[in-house]
C-alpha positions in Angstrom: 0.0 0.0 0.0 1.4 3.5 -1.3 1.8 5.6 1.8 -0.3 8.2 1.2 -2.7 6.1 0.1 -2.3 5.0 4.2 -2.2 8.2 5.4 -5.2 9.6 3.6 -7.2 6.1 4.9 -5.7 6.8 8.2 -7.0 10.2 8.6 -10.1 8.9 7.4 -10.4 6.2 10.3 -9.2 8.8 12.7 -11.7 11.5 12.3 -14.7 8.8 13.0 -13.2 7.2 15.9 -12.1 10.1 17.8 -14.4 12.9 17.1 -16.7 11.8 20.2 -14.7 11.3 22.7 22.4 -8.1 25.0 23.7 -10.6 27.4 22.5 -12.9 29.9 20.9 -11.7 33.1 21.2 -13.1 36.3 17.4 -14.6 37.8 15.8 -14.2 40.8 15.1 -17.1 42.9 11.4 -17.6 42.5 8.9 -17.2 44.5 6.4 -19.5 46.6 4.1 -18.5 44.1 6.1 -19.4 41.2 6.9 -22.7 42.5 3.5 -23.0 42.6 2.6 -22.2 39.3 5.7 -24.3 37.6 4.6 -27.8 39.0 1.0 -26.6 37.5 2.3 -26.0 34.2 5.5 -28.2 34.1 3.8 -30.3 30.9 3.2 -27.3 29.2 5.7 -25.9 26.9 6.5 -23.8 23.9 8.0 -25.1 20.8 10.1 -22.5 20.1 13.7 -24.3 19.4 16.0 -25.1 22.0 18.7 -23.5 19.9 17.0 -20.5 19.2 19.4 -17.5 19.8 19.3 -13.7 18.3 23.3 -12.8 19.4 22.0 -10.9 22.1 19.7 -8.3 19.9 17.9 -5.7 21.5 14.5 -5.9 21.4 12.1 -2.6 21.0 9.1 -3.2 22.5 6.5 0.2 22.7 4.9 0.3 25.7 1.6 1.7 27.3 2.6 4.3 30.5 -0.9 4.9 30.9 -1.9 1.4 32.7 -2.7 1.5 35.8 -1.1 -1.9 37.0 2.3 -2.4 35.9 2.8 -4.6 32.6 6.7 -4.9 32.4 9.8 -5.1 35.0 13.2 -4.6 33.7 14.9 -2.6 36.6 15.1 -5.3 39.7 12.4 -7.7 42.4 11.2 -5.3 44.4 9.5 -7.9 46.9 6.3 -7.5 45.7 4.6 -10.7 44.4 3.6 -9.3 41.0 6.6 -6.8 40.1 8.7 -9.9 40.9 6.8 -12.1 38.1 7.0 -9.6 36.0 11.3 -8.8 36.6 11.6 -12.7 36.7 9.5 -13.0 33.4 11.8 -10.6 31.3 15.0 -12.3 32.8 13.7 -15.8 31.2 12.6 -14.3 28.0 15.6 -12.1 27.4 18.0 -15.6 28.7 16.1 -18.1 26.8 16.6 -16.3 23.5 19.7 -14.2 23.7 18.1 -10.8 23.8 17.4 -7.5 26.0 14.6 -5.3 25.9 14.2 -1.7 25.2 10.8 -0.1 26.3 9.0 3.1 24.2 6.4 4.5 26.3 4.1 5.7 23.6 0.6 6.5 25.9 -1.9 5.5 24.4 -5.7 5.8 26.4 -9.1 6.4 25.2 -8.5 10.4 24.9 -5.5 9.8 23.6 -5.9 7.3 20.5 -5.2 9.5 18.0 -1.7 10.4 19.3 -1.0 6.7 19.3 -2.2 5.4 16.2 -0.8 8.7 14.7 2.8 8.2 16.3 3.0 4.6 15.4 1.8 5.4 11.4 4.7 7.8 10.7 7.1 5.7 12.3 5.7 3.1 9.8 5.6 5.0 6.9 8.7 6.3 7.6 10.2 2.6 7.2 12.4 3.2 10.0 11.8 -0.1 11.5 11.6 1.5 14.8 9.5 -0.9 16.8 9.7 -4.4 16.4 6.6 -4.9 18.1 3.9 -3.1 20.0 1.2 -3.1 23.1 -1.2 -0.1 23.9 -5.2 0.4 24.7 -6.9 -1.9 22.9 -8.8 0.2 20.6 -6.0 1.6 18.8 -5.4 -1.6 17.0 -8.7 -2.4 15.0 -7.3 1.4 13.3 -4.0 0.3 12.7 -5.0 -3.1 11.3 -7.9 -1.7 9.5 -4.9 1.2 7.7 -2.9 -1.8 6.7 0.0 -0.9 9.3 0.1 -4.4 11.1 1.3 -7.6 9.9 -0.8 -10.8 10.0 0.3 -12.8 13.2 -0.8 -15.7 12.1 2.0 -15.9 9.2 4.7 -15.2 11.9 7.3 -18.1 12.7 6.8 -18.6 16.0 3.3 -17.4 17.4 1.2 -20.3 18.3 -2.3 -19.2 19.4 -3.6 -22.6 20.1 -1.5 -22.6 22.9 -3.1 -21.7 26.1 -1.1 -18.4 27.0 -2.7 -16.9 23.7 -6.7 -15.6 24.6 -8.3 -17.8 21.6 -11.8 -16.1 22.9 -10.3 -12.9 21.1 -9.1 -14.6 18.5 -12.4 -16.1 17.6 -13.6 -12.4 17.1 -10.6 -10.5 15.4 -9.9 -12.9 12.5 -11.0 -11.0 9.3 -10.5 -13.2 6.4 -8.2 -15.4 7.8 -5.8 -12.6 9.2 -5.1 -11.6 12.5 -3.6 -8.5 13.5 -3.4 -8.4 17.5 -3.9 -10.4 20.9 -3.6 -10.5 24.2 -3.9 -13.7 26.5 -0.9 -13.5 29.2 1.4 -11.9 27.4 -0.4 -8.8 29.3 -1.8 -8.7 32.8 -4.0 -6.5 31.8 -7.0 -8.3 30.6 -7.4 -9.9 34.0 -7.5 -6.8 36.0 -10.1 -5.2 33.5 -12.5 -7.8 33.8 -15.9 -6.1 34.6 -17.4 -7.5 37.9 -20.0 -6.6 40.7 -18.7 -5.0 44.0 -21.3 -5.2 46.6 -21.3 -3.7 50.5 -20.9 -6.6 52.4 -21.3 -4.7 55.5 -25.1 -2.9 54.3 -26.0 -6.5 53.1 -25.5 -7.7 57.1 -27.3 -4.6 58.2 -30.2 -4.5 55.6 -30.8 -8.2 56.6 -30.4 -9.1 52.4 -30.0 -12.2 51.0 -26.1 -12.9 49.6 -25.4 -12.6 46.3 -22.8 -15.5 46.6 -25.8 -17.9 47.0 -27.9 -16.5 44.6 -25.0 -17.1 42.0 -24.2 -20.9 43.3 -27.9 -21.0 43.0 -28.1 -19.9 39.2 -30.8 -16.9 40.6 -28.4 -13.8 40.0 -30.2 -12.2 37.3 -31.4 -8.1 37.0 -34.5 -8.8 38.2 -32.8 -10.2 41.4 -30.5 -7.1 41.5 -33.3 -4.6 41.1 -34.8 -6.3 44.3 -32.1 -6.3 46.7 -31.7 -2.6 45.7 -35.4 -1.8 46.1 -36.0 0.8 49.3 -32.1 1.3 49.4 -32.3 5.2 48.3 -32.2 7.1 51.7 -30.8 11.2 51.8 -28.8 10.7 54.3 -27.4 14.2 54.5 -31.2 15.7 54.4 -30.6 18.3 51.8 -32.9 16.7 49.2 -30.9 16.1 46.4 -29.1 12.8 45.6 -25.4 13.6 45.6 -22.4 11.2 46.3 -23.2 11.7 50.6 -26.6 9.9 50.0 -27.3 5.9 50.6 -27.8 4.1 47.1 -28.7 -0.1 46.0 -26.4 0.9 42.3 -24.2 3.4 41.5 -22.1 3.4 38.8 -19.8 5.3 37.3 -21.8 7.1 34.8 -23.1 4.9 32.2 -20.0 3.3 31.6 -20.3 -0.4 32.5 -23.8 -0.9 31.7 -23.3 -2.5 28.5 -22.0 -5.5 30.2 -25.5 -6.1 30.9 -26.1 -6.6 26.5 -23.2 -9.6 26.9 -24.7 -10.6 30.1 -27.8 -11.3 28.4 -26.6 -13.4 25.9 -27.0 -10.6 22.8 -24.3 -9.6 20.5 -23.6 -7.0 18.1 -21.7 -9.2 15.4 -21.6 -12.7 14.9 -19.1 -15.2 13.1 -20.2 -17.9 10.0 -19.4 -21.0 9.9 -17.0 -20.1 7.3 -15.4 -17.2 9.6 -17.1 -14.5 8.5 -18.6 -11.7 10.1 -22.0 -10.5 10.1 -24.1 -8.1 12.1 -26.5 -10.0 14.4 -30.0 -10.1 14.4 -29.9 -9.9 18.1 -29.4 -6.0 17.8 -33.4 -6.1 16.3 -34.7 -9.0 18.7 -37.6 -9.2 21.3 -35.0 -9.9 23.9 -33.0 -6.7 22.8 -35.8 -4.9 23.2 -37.3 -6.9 26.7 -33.7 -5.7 27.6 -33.9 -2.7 27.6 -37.4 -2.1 28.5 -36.4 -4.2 31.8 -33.0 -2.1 32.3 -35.0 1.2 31.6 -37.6 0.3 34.2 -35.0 -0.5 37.2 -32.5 3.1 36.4 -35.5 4.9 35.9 -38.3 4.4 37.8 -37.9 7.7 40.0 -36.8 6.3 43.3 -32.8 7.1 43.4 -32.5 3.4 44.1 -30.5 2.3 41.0 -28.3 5.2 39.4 -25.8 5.9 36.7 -25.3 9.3 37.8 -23.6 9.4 40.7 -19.5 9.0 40.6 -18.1 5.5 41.4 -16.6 7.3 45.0 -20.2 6.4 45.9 -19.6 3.2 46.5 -16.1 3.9 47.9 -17.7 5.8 50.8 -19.7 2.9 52.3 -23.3 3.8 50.9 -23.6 1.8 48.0 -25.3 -1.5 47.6 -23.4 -2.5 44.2 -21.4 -1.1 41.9 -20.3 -2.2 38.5 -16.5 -1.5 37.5 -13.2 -3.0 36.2 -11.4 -5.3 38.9 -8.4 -3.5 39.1 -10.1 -1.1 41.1 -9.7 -3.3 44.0 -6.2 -2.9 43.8 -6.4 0.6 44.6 -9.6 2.8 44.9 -11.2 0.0 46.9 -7.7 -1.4 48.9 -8.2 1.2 51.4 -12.1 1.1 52.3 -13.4 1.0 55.8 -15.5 -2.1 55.1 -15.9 -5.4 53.6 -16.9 -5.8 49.9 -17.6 -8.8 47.7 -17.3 -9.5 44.4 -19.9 -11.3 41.7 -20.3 -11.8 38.2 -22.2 -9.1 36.5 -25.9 -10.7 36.9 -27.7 -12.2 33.9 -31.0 -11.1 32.1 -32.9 -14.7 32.9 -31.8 -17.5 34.9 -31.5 -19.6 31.5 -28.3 -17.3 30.4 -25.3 -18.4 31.3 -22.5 -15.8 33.0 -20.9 -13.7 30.1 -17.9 -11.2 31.7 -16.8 -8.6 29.3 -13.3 -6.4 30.1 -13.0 -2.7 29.5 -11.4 -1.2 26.3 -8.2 -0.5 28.7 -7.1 -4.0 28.5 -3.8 -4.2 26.4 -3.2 -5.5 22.7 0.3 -6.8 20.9 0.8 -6.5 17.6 3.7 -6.3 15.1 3.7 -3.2 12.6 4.6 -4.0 9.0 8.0 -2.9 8.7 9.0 -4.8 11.6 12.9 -5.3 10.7 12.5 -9.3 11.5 8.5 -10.0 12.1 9.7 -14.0 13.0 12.2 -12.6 16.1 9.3 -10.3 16.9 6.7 -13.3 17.3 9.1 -15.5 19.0 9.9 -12.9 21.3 6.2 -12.9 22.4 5.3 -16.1 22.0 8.5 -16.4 25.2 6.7 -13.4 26.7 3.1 -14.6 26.8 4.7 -18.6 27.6 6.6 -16.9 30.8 3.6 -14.8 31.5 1.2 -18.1 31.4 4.1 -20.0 34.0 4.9 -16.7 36.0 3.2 -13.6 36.1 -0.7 -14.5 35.7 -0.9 -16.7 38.7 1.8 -14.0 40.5 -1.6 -11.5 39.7 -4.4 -13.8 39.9 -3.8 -16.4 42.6 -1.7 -14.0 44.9 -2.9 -10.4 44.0 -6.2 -10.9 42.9 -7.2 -13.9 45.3 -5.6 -13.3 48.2 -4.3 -9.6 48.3 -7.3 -8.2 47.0 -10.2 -10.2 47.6 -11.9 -10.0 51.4 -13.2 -14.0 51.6 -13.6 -17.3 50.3 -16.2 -17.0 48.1 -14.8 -13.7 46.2 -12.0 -16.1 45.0 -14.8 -18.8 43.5 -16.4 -15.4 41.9 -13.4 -14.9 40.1 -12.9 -17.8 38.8 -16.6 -18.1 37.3 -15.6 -14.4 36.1 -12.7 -15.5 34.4 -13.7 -18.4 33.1 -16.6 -16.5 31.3 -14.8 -13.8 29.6 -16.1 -12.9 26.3 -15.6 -11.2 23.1 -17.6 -9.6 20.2 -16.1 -8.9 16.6 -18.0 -5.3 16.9 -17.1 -4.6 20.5 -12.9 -5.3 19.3 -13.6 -3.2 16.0 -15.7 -0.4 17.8 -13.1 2.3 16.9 -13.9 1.3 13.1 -17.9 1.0 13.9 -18.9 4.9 14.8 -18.2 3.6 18.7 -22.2 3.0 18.1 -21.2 -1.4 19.2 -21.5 0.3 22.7 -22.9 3.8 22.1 -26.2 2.0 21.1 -27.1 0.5 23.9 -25.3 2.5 26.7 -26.7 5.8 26.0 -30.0 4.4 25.3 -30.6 3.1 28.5 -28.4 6.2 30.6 -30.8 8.5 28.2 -34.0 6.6 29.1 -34.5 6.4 25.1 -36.5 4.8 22.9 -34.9 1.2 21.5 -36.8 1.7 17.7 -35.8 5.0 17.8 -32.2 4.3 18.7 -32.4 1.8 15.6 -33.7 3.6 13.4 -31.0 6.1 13.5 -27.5 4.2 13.9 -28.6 0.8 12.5 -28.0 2.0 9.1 -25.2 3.6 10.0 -23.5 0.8 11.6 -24.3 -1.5 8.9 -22.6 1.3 6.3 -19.5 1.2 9.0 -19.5 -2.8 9.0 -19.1 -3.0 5.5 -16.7 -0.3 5.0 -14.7 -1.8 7.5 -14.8 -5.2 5.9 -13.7 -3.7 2.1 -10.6 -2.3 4.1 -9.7 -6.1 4.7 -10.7 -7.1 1.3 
């Protein structure tokens, strides 16, 4: 592709998407937790060669500074579970393949998308060779794929992504004619601490004398319906001025509207669906009776006048000790929540019916790899990180999720069986990974409609056709 015929499709892409919004190094003895996590996954191994060796290359990796858990650890341990993972990952990688690393912060967040795709297309165009791979906020690299500036992992030497360290869950939704551009799986920490989950007061539960939502999950009976009970009568002014601000007593507050399109997944609906030939298509469930029973139901529990269930409120709601539930990103936990004078649980996000099964969805900041098109050797780049996401798999995820996660950030027993249900049900959607490319309107649609108390047919009656133009624009650029 003639670069300015990339640049002119780039600036294209860009205007939609963002106009709304050497040597060996000595290892560290390994932890408990490592030990651990080795006899787990001693059978498991990658097939990279044993003789594999790039004469001590430097490796130049971009990196995301914007994350708010840290993804990489060249320095030294520091003693903490995770960073020491993450130091004693690099040191196997950069050992087992003769190589060092040398980390680009290029932020890259959702106000700042354009910056990143932007920096990343004139280093490409350039043919510089700058980067021999990349990682940033995930919806960056449905732009750069779509503008032709990433190569096709799955024609790399070395990256196997039937492997279990690879997320095949995103996989299933990114191919586009039998090309994929970018993952994630544990190569990146970040997909686990974005997982979108249910915090609830453990502490109001005792004193409101409600039912736990622990058993209503082990019971299959944590559905909306169920939520909007337990929240029912929660509202209370408890600072007597008569307006509901942060200081007041809720059953849901979220932050904004935010996370209530984990509710659409939750539900069982999608906004694109895969052939049996690997093609994607927009789903019918966007038109459905259950689409619309959805959002009739969701409409009738944020809006029925009582304060009881809110988007408007700011998530510190819940961080003060009045709030029933709250729906975020786990990672808050780690720090917004580590502090808290009083105990919280954690649950799935709660179904439409008892006949759906758990769906968890992650935020957008959840990171992405991919390798840009003038890589100067794409086959050292993908056995780079097919070592990183292999050490990652052995070392760093159970350093975050069965120490950090489970133990460090978790207040009982039965938060650590949530999380693995949560984990175990993550899920993807081909429009939800392209929404940069789709108008944003794979989670505009829904979000807004409910925040908004809209109208459904109306909604679709004005974006449905311009989804569908975006959809197929989007799938000539792969053509």
């Amino acid at each position: 592709m003639k670069k300015y015929t990339v640049y002119a499709l780039l600036v294209a892409m860009l205007c939609g998407t963002f106009a709304s919004c050497g040597g060996s190094v000595e290892e560290s003895p390994a932890t408990d937790t490592d030990t651990q996590s080795e006899s787990e996954t001693t059978e498991l191994a990658t097939d990279l060669p044993a003789d594999l060796d790039f004469g001590g290359e430097t490796i130049r990796i971009v990196k995301n500074p914007a994350v708010f858990m840290p993804e990489f650890n060249t320095d030294e341990m520091t003693g903490e579970v995770v960073d020491d993972a993450l130091y004693n990952s690099y040191v196997a990688v950069c050992n087992r393949l003769n190589v060092d690393f040398e980390l680009i912060d290029i932020w890259s967040d959702n106000a700042k998308q354009g910056e990143y795709v932007t920096a990343i297309s004139k280093s490409v165009m350039a043919q510089t060779s700058e980067y021999d791979f990349i990682s940033g906020y995930s919806m960056c690299f449905p732009t750069l794929a779509a503008a032709g500036l990433l190569q096709d992992i799955l024609e790399t030497e070395y990256i196997d992504m039937d492997k279990p360290w690879w997320c095949g869950q995103l996989e299933d939704q990114s191919v586009v004619n039998g090309k994929l551009y970018f993952a994630t799986g544990d190569i990146s920490n970040q997909l686990l601490y974005n997982m979108v989950v249910t915090y609830f007061n453990k502490n109001l539960f005792n004193d409101l004398n409600l039912e736990s939502p622990y058993a209503l999950v082990d019971e299959g009976k944590w559905t909306l319906d169920k939520m909007a009970e337990l929240c029912r009568g929660a509202y209370a002014d408890l600072n007597g001025n008569g307006s509901a601000d942060n200081e007041d007593r809720y059953g849901y507050s979220g932050s904004g509207a935010v996370f209530i399109d984990a509710y659409w997944f939750s539900a069982g609906l999608r906004y694109v669906e895969i052939d049996k030939n690997g093609n994607p298509f927009i789903s019918e469930d966007i038109t459905s009776e259950k689409a619309v029973a959805l959002v009739d139901k969701m409409q009738s529990i944020f809006h029925d006048g009582s304060n009881d269930m809110t988007t408007n409120p700011a998530g510190s709601a819940f961080a003060n000790g009045n709030v029933l539930f709250m729906n975020h990103e786990f990672l808050q936990a780690s720090f917004t929540l580590r502090d808290v004078n009083f105990d919280f649980g954690v649950v799935p996000i709660a179904t439409y019916s008892e006949d759906d099964e758990f769906q968890t969805v992650t935020s957008f900041t959840y990171t992405l790899y991919g390798i840009p098109v003038d890589a100067r050797d794409a086959d050292m780049s993908s056995a780079v990180m097919e070592a990183m996401a292999y050490e990652g798999y052995k070392t760093v995820t159970p350093a975050v999720f069965e120490t950090a996660m489970k133990v460090k950030y978790t207040h009982d027993e039965d938060s650590v069986r949530m999380l693995d249900i949560v984990r175990g049900s993550i899920c993807f959607d081909f429009g939800r990974v392209f929404v940069s490319q789709l108008n944003l309107l794979t989670w505009e649609m829904f979000r807004y409609t409910i925040a908004d108390n809209g109208n459904w047919s109306s909604t679709l009656a004005s974006k449905l056709p311009v989804l569908e133009a975006k959809f197929e624009a989007l799938m000539e650029n792969f053509q």
